[in-house]
C-alpha positions in Angstrom: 11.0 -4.2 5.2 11.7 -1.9 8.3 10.0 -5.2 10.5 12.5 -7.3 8.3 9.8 -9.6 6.8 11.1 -11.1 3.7 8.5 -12.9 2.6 5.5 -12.7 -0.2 1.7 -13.3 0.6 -0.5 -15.1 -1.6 -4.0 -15.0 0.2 -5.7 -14.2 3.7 -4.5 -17.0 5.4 -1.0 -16.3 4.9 -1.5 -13.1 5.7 -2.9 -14.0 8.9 0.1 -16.1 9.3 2.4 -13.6 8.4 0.3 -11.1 10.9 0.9 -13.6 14.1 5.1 -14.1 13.4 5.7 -10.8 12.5 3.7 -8.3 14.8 2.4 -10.8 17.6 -0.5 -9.6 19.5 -1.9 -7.6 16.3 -4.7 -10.3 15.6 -7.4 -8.3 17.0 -6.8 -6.2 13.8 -5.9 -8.4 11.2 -9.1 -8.2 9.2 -9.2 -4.0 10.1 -5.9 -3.7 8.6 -6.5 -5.7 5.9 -9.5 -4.0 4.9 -7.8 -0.2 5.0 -4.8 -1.7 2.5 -7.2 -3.1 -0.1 -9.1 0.0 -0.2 -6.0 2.0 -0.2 -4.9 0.0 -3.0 -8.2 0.2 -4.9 -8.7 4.0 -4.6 -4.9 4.8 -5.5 -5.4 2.3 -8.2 -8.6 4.0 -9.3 -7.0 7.5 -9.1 -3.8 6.6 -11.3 -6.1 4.7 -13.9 -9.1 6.8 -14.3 -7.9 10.1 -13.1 -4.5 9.9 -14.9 -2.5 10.7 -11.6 0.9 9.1 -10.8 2.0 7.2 -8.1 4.7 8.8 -6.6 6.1 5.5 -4.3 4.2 2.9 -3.3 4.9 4.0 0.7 2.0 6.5 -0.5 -0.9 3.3 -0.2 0.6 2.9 3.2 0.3 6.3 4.2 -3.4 6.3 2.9 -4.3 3.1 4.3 -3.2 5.1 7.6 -5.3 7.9 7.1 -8.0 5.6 6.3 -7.3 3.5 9.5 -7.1 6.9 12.3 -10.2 7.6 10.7 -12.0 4.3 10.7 -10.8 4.1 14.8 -13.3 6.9 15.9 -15.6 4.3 15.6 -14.8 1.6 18.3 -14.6 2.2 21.7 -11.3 3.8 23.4 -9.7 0.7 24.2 -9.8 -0.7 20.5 -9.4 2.8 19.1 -6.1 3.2 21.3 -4.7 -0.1 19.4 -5.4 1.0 16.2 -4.0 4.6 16.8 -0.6 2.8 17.9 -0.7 0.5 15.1 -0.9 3.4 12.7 1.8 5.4 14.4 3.9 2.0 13.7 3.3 1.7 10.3 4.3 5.5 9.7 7.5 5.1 11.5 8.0 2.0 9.0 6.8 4.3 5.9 9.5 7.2 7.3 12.3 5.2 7.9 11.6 2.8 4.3 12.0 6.6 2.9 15.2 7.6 5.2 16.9 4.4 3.9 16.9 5.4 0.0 19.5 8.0 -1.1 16.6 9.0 -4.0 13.3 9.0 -5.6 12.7 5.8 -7.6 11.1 6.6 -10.7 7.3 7.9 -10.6 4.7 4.6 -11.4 2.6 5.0 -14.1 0.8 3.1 -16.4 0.5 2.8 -20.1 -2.4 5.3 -21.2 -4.0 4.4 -24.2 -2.2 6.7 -26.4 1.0 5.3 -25.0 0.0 1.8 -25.7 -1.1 3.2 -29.2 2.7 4.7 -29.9 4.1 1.2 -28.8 2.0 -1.0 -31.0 2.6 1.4 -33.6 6.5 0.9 -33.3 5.8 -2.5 -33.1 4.0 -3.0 -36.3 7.2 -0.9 -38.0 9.2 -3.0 -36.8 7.5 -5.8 -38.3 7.3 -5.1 -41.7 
């Protein structure tokens, strides 16, 4: 949003795509980059299904993948590692001003747990009959 990309990715090579018109000269880290959002997504994904935790916006898998990223840098050299610290300190700017630009909290994300999804078919079946 805060780049004002408007459009929606459906694989790696429109992502790679994207990558080149929207931050040009960022090739070098496309697959780098890629790699720290899946995982982000995978782990915060993991946490909120198997560890009942809630996502509280989804700027938080941005903010992870960042962590994951200024970590991951310590282990290239100081030219690459320089790149990929100023990357990061982009996509937090991004994350902060996403967050500036609301006036409040959407609602926390969560998914049906099974007792949930037990209630639901429940009121469904009364319904039914």
């Amino acid at each position: 949003m805060c780049l004002g990309a408007n459009n929606i990715l459906e694989n790696t090579n429109q992502y790679k795509l994207w990558i080149a018109h929207w931050l040009p000269h960022g090739h070098i880290v496309y697959t780098f980059c890629m790699a720290a959002i899946c995982w982000a997504i995978w782990k915060r994904r993991n946490e909120v299904c198997f560890e009942n935790k809630t996502l509280r916006h989804p700027t938080d898998i941005i903010l992870y993948a960042c962590a994951l990223m200024t970590y991951w840098a310590g282990l290239y050299g100081s030219d690459m590692q320089g790149k990929i610290l100023d990357g990061v300190k982009i996509l937090i700017s991004c994350v902060h001003k996403v967050m500036a630009q609301q006036r409040r909290f959407p609602p926390r994300l969560m998914l049906d747990g099974p007792s949930q999804l037990q209630a639901s078919e429940d009121e469904m079946l009364e319904e039914e009959s």
